[in-house]
Phi, psi and omega in degrees: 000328181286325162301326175286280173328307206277296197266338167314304171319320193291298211221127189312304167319302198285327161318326177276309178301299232292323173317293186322281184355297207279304189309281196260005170079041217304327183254080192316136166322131145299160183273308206215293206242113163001129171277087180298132168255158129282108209242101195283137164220144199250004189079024177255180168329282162352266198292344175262324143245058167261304208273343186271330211292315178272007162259345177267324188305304168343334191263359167258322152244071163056044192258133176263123176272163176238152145257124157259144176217114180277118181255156204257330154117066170249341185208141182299035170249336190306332132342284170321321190300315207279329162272348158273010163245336145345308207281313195290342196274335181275300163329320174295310198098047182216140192293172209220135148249109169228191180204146175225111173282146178294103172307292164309358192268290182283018150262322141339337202286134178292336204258008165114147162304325208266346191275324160336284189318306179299332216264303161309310189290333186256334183313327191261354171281339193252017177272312213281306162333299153240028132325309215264341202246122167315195192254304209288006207222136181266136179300129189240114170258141188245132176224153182304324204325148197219186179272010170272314160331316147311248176356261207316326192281334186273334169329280166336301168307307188304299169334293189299344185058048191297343186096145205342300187297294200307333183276356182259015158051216173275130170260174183278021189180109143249139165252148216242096156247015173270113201319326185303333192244313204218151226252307173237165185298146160211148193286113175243141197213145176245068210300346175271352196295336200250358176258172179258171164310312181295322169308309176268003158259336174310306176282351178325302164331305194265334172250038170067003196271178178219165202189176200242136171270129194286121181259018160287310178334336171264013224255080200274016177259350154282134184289343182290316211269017170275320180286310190330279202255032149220323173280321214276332164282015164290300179314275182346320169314309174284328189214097190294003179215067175270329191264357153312300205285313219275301199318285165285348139328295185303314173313331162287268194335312177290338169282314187280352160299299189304339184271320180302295178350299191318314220256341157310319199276341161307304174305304197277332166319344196243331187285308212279131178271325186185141162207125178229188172288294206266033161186169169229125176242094221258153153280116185281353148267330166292254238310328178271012169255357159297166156248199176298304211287040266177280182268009129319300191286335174263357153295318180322279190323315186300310176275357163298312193290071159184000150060068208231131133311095187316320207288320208279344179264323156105112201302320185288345188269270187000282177326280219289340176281351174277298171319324197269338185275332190261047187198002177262164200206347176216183166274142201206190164096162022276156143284168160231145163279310188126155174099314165118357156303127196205164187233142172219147180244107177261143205223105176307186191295311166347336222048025193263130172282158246174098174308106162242159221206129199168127187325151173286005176245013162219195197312169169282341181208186184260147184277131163312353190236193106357085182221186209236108154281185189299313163336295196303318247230350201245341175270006148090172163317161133225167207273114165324113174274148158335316170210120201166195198180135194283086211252156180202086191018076176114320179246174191231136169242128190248114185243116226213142190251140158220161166288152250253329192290343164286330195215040192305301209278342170311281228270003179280299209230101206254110168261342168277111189305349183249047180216174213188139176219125167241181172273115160312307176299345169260018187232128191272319222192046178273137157238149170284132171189171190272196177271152176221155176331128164082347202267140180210170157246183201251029200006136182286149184093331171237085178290141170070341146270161183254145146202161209318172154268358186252018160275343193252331161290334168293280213295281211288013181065016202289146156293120140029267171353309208263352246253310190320332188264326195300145196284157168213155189246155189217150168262135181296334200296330174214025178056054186234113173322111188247011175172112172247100183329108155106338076029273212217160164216144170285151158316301176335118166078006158301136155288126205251178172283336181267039193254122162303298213210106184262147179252130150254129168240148167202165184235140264182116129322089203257177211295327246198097206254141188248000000 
């Protein structure tokens, strides 16, 4: 501690960082062996006393710095950027990481240049974090963000109307799980958050350093650099401690997050029917005994679990998708949201309706059964052994040879739908596949008549949605629908009193679904 005391004094910044540290813990203590950081630098001020700020810190807390430096290959100077930090990580005796990203790829990008750039720029600070971090140790990135950056980003937000959370701005310690970026969680911290600018260029100033200036930054057709050098000296104007005062307005609003969070996750933990990566599934009853902003906030929340960018959805869709879940009475959807996001109102086996919240590219729910996604369904039929078993996400289809005297009173009086007995002998060439244009079947019990699947799918309530995956089983040998799995089993290939040899097919749940 005396030492921590020794450099709080020497110098105002680190007395500030020093700060940070003891609130939020931004480097948990190593156990044994240096903590290697990653220390993102872009050659600008910011980050260049980011990396000096933490090399006189480092030897107290046991920190191994990395320098990365992403170059995005956007301005011809970007080159320059990268051998001057390149020059600085070798004068420290600190190890040097880089990259030079497809420019043209990310001005290409759907999602935009800059959400690209970022998007690219941390996959690759937090690939190298863990290269660099032991297994037994969490990978950790340190980046510049400061308080005026704060000020611009909850400015920003509000404009955008991202809503209550988006306004609790950056925090000092975010963890990183998002599979699009990093392979395992990583601690990413922001050791500059509680300083101004003026704090970090003064010291810059006082230890001498030189950095590289970006001349995007003057760039006013970008909205950040509109608030930087015009909206935030009007505030300044009003309050010579504006981006103080915004900073902490954000230091609250993120402590009143954290207590709404709680009480969100609770409610939807008690709300939720199903959650996988590709939905959320809510009771659309509990939810309409809310008022809006209720289900505003656990819409937020949902789609944070389901990892949605808020910004790309929008405080006016948010609403009016709040209004349309506490005014529905049927089933409707899919909607699309944005996002690769879409809302659905759904009538579980129950008849009960449900909210689901769900990529836009897959079900709104989970199928009652068995079913064939597009993967499945792009790999062609598949072919059925006599005896033998299936594995299919989750379910098993178990196919089994028996004498007709083993299962006399099963196949006379079948109470299970997903199980199904034909005549071995009549069956040549069964496959598993989906519906297909025109297919139709022979009903058991109605020889010489047909009827359609999508007539049987209707009668049976199937949704739309589901109809495309459902299995079926067919002889290839004469094209004949011999079972639309869980439904109908065909005349055709039924067990008679002269059935030899019985094909029992059934599909198994199995207990444990991955």
């Amino acid at each position: 501690m005396k030492v921590e005391n020794e450099l709080s004094f020497n110098d105002p910044l680190l007395s500030l960082m020093a700060q940070t540290e003891r609130r939020y813990t931004l480097f948990p203590p190593p156990a044994d062996s240096d903590q290697p950081v990653i220390v993102g630098v872009s050659g600008g001020v910011d980050s260049v006393v980011l990396l000096h700020a933490l090399a006189q810190l480092s030897p107290l807390w046991r920190l191994q710095l990395h320098v990365v430096h992403v170059d995005h290959a956007l301005r011809a100077s970007s080159a320059e950027d990268a051998a001057f930090v390149r020059e600085l990580a070798r004068r420290m005796g600190t190890p040097f990481h880089t990259i030079r990203l497809d420019a043209a790829a990310l001005r290409n990008d759907a999602s935009g240049l800059e959400a690209a750039a970022r998007r690219a720029r941390y996959r690759f600070l937090c690939a190298i974090a863990h290269d660099v971090t032991p297994d037994d140790m969490v990978p950790i990135v340190a980046v510049a963000h400061h308080a005026n950056d704060q000020a611009e980003t909850v400015l920003l937000r509000l404009i955008q109307g991202i809503g209550v959370e988006g306004l609790a701005g950056m925090r000092p310690v975010t963890i990183l799980d998002d599979p699009a970026l990093t392979m395992r969680p990583v601690r990413l911290v922001r050791p500059l958050l509680q300083a101004s600018r003026t704090q970090i260029v003064e010291y810059a100033q006082r230890h001498l350093l030189s950095w590289r200036e970006d001349e995007s930054n003057l760039d006013l057709r970008r909205t950040r650099n509109l608030i930087r050098h015009h909206v935030l000296p009007v505030l300044a104007r009003l309050n010579p401690r504006a981006v103080d005062a915004i900073a902490r307005a954000a230091d609250r609003v993120a402590e009143a997050c954290e207590r709404l969070r709680a009480y969100d996750e609770q409610t939807l933990e008690e709300l939720t029917l199903e959650q996988c990566a590709q939905r959320i599934v809510l009771r659309l009853d509990a939810l309409q005994k809310m008022d809006a902003a209720s289900v505003r906030s656990l819409l937020h929340r949902s789609m944070a679990r389901m990892r949605v960018d808020l910004r790309t959805i929008g405080a006016a869709k948010l609403e009016r998708l709040a209004d349309a879940i506490l005014h529905a009475t049927r089933r409707s959807g899919p909607h699309p949201l944005g996002s690769g996001l879409a809302w659905s109102v759904v009538a579980l086996e129950s008849g009960v309706l449900a909210l689901s919240l769900h990529r836009s590219d897959a079900l709104p729910c989970a199928p009652p059964g068995p079913w064939l996604d597009v993967e499945r369904r792009r790999r062609g039929a598949i072919p059925l052994p006599l005896e033998g078993e299936l594995a299919l996400d989750g379910w098993r289809l178990q196919c089994t040879l028996l004498a007709p005297q083993d299962v006399a009173a099963e196949w006379r009086c079948n109470q299970d739908r997903w199980r199904a007995f034909f005549d071995a002998e009549s069956v040549q060439t069964p496959v598993l596949t989906t519906p297909q244009a025109g297919l139709k079947i022979e009903p058991l019990g109605m020889a010489g008549k047909h009827r359609a699947l999508g007539d049987l799918f209707t009668d049976a309530k199937i949704a739309p949605a589901l109809r495309a995956g459902w299995p079926l089983l067919v002889d290839r040998s004469g094209d004949r629908v011999l079972w639309v799995c869980g439904l109908m089993q065909a005349h055709a290939a039924r067990v008679t009193d002269a059935t030899r040899r019985v094909w029992m097919v059934r599909w198994v749940k199995d207990s444990v679904v991955v």
